[in-house]
Each structure stands twice: as C-alpha cells, then as structure tokens.
MARTI-719892 format. One line per field, with one value per atom (N, C-alpha, C, O): residue number from 1; x, y, z. Coordinates in steps of 0.1 Angstrom, whole numbers, plus 5000, padded with zeros to 4 digits. Layout:
% residues N
seq: [NUM; ...]
x: [X; ...]
y: [Y; ...]
z: [Z; ...]
***
This chain:
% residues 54
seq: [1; 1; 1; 1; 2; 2; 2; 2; 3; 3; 3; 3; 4; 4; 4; 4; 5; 5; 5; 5; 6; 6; 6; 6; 7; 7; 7; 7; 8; 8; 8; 8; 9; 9; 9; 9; 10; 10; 10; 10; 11; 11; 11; 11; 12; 12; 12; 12; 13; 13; 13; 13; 14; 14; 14; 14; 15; 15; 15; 15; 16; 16; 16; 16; 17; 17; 17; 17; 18; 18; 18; 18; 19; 19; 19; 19; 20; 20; 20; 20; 21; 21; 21; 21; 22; 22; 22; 22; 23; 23; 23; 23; 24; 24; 24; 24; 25; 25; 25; 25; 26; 26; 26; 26; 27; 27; 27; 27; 28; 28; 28; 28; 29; 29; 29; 29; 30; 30; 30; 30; 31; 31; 31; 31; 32; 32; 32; 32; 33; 33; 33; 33; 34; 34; 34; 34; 35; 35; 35; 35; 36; 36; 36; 36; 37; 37; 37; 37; 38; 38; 38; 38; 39; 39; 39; 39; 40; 40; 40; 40; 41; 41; 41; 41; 42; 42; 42; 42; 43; 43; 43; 43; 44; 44; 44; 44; 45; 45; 45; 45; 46; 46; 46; 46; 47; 47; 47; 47; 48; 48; 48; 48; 49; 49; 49; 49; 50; 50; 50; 50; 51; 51; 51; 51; 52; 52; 52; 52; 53; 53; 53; 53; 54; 54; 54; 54]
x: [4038; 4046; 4058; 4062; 4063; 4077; 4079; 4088; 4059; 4054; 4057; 4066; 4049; 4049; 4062; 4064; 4072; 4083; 4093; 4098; 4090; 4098; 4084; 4088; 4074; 4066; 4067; 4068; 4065; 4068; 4085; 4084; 4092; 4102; 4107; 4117; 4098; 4095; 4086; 4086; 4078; 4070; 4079; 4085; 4080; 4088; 4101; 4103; 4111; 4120; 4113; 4117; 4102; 4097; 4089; 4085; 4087; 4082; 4098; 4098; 4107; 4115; 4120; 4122; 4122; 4126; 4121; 4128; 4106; 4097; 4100; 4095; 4105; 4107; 4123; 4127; 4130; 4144; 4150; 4143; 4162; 4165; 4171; 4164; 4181; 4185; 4200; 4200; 4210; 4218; 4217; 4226; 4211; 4204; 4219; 4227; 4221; 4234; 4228; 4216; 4237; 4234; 4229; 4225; 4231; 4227; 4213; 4207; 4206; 4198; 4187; 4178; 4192; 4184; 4184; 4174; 4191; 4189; 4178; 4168; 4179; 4171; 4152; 4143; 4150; 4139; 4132; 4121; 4143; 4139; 4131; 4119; 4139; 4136; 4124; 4115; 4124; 4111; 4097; 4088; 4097; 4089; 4088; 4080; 4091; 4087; 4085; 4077; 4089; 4084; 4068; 4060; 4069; 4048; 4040; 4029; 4051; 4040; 4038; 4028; 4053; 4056; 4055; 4057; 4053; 4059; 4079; 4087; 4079; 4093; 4099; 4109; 4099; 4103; 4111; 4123; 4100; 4102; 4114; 4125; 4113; 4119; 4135; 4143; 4135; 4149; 4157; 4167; 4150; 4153; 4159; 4167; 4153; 4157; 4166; 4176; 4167; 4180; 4194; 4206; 4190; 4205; 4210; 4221; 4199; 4201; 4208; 4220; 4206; 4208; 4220; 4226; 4223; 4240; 4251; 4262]
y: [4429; 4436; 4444; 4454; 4438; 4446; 4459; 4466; 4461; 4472; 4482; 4490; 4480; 4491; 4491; 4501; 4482; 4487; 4505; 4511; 4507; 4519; 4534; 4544; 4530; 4538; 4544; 4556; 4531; 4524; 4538; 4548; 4534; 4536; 4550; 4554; 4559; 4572; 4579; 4591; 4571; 4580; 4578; 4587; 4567; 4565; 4577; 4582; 4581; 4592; 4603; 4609; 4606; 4621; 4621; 4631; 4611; 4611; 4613; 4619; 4605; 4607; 4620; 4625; 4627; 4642; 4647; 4653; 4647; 4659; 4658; 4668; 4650; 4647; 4647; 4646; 4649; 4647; 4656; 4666; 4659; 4667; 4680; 4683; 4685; 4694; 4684; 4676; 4685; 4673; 4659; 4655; 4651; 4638; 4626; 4627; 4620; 4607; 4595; 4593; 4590; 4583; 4566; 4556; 4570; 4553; 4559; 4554; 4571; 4574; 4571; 4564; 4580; 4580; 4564; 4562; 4555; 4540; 4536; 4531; 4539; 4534; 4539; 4532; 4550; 4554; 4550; 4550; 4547; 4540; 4525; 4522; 4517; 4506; 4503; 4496; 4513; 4515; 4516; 4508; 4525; 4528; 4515; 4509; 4510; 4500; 4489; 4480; 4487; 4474; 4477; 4470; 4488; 4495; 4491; 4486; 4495; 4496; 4479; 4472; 4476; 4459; 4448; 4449; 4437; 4426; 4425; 4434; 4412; 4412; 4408; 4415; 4399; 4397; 4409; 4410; 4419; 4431; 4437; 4439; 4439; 4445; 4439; 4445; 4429; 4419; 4425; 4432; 4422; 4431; 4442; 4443; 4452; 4468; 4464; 4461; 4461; 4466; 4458; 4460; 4448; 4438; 4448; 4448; 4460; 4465; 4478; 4479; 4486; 4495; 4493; 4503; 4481; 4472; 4480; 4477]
z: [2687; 2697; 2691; 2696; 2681; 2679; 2676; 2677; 2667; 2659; 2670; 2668; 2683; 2693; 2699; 2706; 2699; 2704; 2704; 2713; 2691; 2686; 2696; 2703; 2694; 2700; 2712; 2714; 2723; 2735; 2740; 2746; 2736; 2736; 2736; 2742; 2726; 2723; 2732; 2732; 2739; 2748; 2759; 2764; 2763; 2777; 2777; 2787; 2764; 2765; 2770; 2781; 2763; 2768; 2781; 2786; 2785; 2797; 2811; 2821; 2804; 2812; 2813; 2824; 2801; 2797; 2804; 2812; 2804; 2810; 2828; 2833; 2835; 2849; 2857; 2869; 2843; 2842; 2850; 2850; 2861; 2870; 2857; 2847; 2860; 2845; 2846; 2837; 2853; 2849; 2850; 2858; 2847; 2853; 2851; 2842; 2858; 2860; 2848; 2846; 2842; 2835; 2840; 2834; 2854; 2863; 2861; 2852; 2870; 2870; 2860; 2863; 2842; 2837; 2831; 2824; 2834; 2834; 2840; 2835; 2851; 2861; 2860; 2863; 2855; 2854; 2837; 2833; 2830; 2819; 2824; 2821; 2830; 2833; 2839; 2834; 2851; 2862; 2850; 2851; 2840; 2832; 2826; 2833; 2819; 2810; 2819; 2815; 2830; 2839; 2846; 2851; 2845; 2842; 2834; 2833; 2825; 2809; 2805; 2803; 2804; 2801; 2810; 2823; 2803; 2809; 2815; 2815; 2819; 2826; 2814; 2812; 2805; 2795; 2787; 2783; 2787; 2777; 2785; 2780; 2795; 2803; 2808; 2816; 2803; 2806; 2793; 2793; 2784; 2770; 2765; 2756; 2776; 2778; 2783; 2775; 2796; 2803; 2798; 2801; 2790; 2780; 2771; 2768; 2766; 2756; 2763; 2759; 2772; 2779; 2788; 2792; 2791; 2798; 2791; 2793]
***
C-alpha cells in the first residue's frame, strides 16, 4: 500500500485540478481531496489524509 500512496495522491491532484473553480477556497479544495480518496480508499486511508491535511 504505501508504494501506491505517492501515485494515489498525484492523480487525485490532477483530477482535482482539472475540476478546480479558477480561484478555489482552501476548505474547498480540502474537501474534494477527501471526497476523492474516500472513493478510491478505505476509511482508514482516508482518516490518514485528512490528519495530514488538518
């Protein structure tokens, strides 16, 4: 798992990018980080992000 973490992480940016308003709020682009990886991940992973992203 940890391998894909860096990957994981790099697609979910450009995914956010690509959907991103042109000045996006930083709660915002929190929040769509999160949304994304609670898709892709488990809840675990995703307790993870958002400790890291706090």
């Amino acid at each position: 798992m940890p391998i894909f973490g860096p990957y994981i992480i790099r697609a979910s940016l450009k995914i956010i990018i690509q959907k991103m308003p042109i000045n996006p709020r930083p709660e915002n682009l929190r929040r769509g980080l999160v949304g994304i990886f609670a898709s892709l991940t488990g809840s675990l992973v995703v307790d993870n992000i958002t400790r890291l992203l706090a």
